[in-house]
matplotlib code that plots the C-alpha trace (Angstrom):
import matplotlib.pyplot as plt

x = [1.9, 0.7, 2.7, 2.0, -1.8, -1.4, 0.9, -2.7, -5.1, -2.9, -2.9, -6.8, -7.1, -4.7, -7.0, -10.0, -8.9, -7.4, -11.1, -12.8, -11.2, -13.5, -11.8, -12.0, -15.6, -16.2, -20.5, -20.7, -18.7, -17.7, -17.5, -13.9, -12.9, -10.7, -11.3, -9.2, -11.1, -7.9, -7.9, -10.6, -11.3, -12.2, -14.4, -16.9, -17.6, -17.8, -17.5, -18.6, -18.2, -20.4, -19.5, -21.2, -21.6, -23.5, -24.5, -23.1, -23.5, -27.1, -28.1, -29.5, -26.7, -27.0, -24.2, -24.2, -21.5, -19.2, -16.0, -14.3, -10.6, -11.6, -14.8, -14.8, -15.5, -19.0, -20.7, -24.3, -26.2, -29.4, -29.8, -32.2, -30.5, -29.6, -30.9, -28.9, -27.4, -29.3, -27.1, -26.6, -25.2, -22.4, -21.6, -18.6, -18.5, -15.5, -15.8, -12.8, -13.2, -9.6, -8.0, -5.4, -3.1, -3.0, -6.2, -6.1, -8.9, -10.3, -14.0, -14.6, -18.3, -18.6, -21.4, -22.4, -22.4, -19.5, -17.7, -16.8, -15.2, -15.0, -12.3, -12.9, -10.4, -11.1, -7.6, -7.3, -5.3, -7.6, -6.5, -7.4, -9.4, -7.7, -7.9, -9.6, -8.0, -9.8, -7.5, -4.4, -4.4, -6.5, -5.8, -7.8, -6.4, -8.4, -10.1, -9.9, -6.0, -5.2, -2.4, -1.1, 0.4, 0.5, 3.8, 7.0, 10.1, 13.3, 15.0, 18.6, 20.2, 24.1, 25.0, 26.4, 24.5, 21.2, 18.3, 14.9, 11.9, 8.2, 4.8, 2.3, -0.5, -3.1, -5.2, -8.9, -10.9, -11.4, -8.8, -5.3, -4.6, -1.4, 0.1, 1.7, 3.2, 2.0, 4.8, 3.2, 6.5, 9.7, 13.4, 15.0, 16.7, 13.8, 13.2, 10.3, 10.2, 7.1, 5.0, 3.6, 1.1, -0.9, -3.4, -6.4, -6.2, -2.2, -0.3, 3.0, 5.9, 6.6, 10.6, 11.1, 14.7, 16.5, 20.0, 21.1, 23.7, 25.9, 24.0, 20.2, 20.6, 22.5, 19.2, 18.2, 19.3, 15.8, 14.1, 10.4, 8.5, 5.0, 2.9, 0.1, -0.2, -2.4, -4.1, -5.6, -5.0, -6.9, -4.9, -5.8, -6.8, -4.5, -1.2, 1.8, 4.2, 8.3, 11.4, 14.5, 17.4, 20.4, 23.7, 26.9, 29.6, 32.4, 36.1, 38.1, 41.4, 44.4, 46.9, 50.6, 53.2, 55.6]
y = [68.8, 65.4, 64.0, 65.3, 64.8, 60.7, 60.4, 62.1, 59.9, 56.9, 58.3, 58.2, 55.0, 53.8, 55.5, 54.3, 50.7, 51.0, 52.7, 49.3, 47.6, 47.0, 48.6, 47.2, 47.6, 50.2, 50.4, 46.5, 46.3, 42.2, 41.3, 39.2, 38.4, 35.2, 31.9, 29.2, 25.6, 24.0, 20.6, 19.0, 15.1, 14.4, 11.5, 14.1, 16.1, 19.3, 22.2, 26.1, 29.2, 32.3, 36.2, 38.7, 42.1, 45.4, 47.8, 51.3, 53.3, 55.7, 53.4, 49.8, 47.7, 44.3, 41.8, 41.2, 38.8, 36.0, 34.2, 31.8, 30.7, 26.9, 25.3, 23.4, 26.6, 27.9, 30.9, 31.4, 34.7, 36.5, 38.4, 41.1, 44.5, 45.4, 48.7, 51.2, 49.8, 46.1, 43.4, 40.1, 36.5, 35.0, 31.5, 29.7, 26.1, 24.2, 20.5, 18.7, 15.5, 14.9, 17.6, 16.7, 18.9, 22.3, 24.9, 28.3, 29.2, 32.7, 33.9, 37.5, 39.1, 42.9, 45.4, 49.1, 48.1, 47.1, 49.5, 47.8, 44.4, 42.0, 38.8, 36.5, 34.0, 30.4, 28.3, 25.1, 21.6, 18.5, 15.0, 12.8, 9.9, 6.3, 4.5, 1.4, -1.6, -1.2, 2.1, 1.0, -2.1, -1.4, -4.8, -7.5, -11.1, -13.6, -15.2, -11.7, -10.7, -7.6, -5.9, -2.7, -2.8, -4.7, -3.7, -3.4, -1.3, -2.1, 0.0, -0.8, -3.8, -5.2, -8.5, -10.2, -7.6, -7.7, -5.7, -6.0, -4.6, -5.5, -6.0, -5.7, -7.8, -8.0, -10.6, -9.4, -12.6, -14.5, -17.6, -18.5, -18.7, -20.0, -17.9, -19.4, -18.4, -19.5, -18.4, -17.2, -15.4, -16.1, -14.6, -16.7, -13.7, -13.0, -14.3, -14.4, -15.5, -17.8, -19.9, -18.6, -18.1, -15.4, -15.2, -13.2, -9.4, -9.9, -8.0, -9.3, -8.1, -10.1, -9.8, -9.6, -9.8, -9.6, -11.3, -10.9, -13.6, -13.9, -16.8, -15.6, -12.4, -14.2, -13.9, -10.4, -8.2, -6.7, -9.0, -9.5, -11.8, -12.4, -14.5, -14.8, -14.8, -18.5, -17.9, -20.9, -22.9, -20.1, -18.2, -14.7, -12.7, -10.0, -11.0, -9.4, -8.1, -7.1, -5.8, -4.6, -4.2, -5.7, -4.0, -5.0, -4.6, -2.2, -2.5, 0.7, 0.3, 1.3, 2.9, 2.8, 5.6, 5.1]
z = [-52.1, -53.5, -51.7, -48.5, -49.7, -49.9, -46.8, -45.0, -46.9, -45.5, -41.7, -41.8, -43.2, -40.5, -38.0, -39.2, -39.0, -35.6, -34.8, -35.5, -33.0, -30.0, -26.4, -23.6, -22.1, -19.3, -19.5, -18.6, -14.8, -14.0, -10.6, -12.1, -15.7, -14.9, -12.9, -12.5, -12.1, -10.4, -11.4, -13.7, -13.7, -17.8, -15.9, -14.2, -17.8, -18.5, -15.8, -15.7, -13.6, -14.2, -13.8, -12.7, -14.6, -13.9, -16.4, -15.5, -18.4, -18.6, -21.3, -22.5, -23.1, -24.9, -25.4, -29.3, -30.0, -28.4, -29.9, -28.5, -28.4, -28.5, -29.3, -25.8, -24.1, -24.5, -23.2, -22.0, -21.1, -21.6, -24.9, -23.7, -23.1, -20.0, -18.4, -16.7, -13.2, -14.6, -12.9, -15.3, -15.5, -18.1, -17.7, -19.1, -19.3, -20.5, -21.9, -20.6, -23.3, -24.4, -23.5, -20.9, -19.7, -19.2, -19.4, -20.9, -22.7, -23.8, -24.5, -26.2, -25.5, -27.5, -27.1, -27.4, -31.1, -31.0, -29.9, -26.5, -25.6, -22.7, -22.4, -20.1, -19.2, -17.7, -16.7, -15.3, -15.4, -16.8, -15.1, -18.3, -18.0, -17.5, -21.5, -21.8, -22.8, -26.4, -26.5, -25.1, -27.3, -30.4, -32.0, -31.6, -31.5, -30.7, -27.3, -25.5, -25.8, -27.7, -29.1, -29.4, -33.0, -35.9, -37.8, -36.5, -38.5, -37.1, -40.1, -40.5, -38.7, -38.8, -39.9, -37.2, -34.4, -33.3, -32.7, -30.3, -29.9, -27.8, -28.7, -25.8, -24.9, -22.6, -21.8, -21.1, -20.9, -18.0, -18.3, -18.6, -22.7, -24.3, -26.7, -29.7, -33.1, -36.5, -39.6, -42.7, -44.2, -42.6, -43.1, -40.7, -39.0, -37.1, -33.4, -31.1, -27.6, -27.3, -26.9, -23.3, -21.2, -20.3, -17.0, -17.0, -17.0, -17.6, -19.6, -21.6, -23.4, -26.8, -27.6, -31.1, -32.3, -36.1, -35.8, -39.6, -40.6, -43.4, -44.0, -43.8, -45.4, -48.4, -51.1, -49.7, -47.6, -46.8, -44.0, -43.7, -42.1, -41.5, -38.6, -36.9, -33.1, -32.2, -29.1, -27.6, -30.7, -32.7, -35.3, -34.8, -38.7, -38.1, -40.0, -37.7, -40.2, -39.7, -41.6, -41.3, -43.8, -43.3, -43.7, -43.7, -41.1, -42.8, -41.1, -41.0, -43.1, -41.8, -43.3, -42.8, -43.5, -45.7]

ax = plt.figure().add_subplot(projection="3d")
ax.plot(x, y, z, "-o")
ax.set_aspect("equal")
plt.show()
């Protein structure tokens, strides 16, 4: 019999929880609960739709609460209660700032005390706004050409193999500017393909390659080097740092049966 007793205590619990959840609303009638923008330029800012709702129930009804699934989605409305077959406005208005890509976003509204629920659902596709140079190539040289790094980790290299990799620049000033190297640390296994010249507005590849030796990797076998890229004969602050570690070639033995 005690048992039987907790098993019902348990069931109304259970029933009073699922009793808190809001249901979907009936007494506040949209006209739609989903809109779909299409596509969204981040360029023009943010962009909103607003629904349209009727009050059918006999009484006031007054939208108490809203959540939202992402705080670039906002609603607006009046907060008065509505009277009985009252018409009203909710407007949703999405901020499209960094947020390429894909649009699904949810807003909640509950009401009758909240008892009842609404979801409204805005979708969408946001075509992301071109970067700026300052973003593409966050590293500033000197005269106007940028980079987009500083360090580069070539991780594990063979002696006698080599191994490449690019540093962008751009040019943004308004002449042609040589671009030189200046050595502050320097493995000897380390390459770079300069000097050169860069027009205005151009953009570049720098080739960086480590060509471990026997020879150069004979005090360490961890390469780093250090330079500075000159441009225009002015040695830019940033120090440009590499490394790799060098690792020797292993032949296979064979074995013969005897």
């Amino acid at each position: 019999m005690r048992r039987v007793s907790i098993l019902l205590v348990a069931l109304l619990v259970c029933l009073g929880a699922l009793s808190q959840e809001p249901a979907e609303g009936t007494s506040l009638l949209f006209d739609a609960t989903e809109w779909n923008f299409g596509e969204i330029d981040e360029v023009n800012g943010v962009v909103s739709h607003t629904f349209h709702y009727r009050n059918t129930s006999e009484g006031f009804v007054q939208i108490e609460r809203v959540y939202s699934s992402c705080g670039c989605t906002s609603g607006e409305y009046s907060r008065r209660p509505l009277k009985p077959n009252g018409e009203g406005l909710f407007t949703v208005t999405f901020d499209p700032a960094g947020r390429g890509g894909k649009v699904d976003k949810e807003i909640i509204l509950t009401y009758n005390k909240g008892s009842e629920k609404t979801t409204l659902r805005v979708r969408g596709k946001v075509n992301p706004r071109p970067l700026t140079p300052e973003e593409l190539y966050p590293y500033e040289l000197a005269g106007g050409v940028r980079s987009d790094s500083s360090f580069k980790a070539f991780g594990k290299v063979a002696v006698g193999r080599t191994k490449s990799m690019t540093i962008a620049l751009v040019n943004t000033s308004a002449e042609e500017l040589e671009v030189a190297i200046e050595w502050e640390k320097q493995s000897g296994a380390l390459e770079i393909n300069e000097p050169f010249y860069l027009s205005p507005n151009e953009k570049a590849l720098v080739t960086v390659t480590y060509a471990p030796t026997v020879e150069n990797t004979a005090q360490s076998k961890l390469l780093i080097d250090e330079f500075r890229f000159v441009v225009g004969g002015t040695p830019s602050e940033m120090l440009f740092r590499t490394s790799a570690v060098a690792e020797e070639k292993h032949k296979k033995e064979k074995t013969t049966k005897q």
